[in-house]
C-alpha positions, 0 to 999 in steps of 0.5 A, a space after each residue: 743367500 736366503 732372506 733370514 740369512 740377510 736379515 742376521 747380517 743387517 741386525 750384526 750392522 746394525 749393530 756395528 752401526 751403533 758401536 761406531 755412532 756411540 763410540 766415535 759419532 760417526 756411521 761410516 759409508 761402507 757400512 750404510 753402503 753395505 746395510 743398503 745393498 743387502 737391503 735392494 737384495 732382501 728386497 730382490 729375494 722377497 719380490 719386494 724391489 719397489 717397496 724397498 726402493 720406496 723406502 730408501 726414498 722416504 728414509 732420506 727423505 724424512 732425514 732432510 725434512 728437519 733441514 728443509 723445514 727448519 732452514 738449517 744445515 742438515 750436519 747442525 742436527 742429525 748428520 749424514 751418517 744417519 741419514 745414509 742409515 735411513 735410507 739404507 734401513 728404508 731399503 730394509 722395511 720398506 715405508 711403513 716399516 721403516 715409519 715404525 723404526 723412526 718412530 720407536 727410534 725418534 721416542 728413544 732418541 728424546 727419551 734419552 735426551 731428556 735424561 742426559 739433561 736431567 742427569 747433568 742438572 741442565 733439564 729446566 735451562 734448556 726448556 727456558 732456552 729451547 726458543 731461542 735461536 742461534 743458541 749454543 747448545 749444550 753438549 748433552 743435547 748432542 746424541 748419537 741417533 744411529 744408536 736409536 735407529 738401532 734400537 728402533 731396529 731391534 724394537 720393529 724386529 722383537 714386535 715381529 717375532 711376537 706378533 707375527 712369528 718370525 724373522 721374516 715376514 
C-alpha cells in the first residue's frame, strides 16, 4: 500500500472521528486504534518509525499535561478518545507536525468556545466565573475536540499542498 493511499485513509478517519466526536462525543478505540497503526505503517513506508513513534509519544503526552498540571481528572476536560486521537495523529506527523495540528486545533477549539458562549449570551458570566474553582460549568463549555484536531488535520495537510506541493512529503 503506498504512503498517498495511507494518507487518504487517515483524512476518511479523521473524518469519522469527528462525525462520532460531534455527534455522539465519543472517539471509539477501533477508529484511534485503526488512525494509529496506518500511522506506525506510513511511518514504515517513509522510513520514518521513530519519529512516528516519538510523535505518539508526545501526542499522549501533551493530552495528559492539562491533567497533570491542573491536578484534574483527565475524563473533567479533554477525554480519552481524544487523547488516543493524538497519539494516533502523532504517530501520523511525527513532533512537529503533530505540534502545528494541536496548535491550529487548540486555536479552533477556544475559538469555537468562544462563540458558542457568545451565542448563548453566556460570554461575560463565564470570563467573571473562569477563576473560580469546583465551579459548574456550562454546557456550552463542553466541545468536541476530536472535531478540532480534525480541523487542525485538514488545515496541516492544505498548508502541505500549498506550500510544499503535495500530500506527501
Amino acid at each position: 500500500m503506498s504512503l498517498l493511499l495511507l494518507k487518504v485513509l487517515l483524512l476518511v478517519l479523521v473524518a469519522i472521528a469527528a462525525y462520532t466526536d460531534w455527534k455522539w462525543r465519543i472517539i471509539p478505540n477501533r477508529l484511534n486504534l485503526l488512525m494509529f497503526c496506518t500511522g506506525v505503517a506510513g511511518g514504515v513506508l517513509a522510513h520514518r518509525l521513530l519519529e512516528s513513534v516519538c510523535g505518539a509519544a508526545l501526542g499522549l503526552a501533551l493530552g495528559l499535561l492539562p491533567a497533570l498540571i491542573l491536578r484534574v481528572p483527565v475524563l473533567a476536560g479533554i477525554g480519552g478518545g481524544d487523547l488516543k486521537m493524538m497519539a494516533a495523529l502523532g504517530a501520523w506527523y511525527g513532533p512537529y507536525d503533530l505540534l502545528w495540528v494541536l496548535a491550529a486545533g487548540s486555536v479552533l477549539a477556544v475559538a469555537g468556545g468562544l462563540a458558542n458562549l457568545a451565542r448563548s449570551g453566556k460570554l461575560l458570566l463565564w470570563v467573571y466565573l473562569f477563576p473560580v474553582r469546583g465551579r459548574e460549568r456550562f454546557d456550552e463549555e463542553v466541545l468536541p475536540f476530536g472535531v478540532y484536531l480534525a480541523a487542525g488535520v485538514y488545515l496541516v495537510e492544505a498548508a502541505k499542498i500549498l506550500l510544499a506541493g503535495g500530500l506527501v512529503k
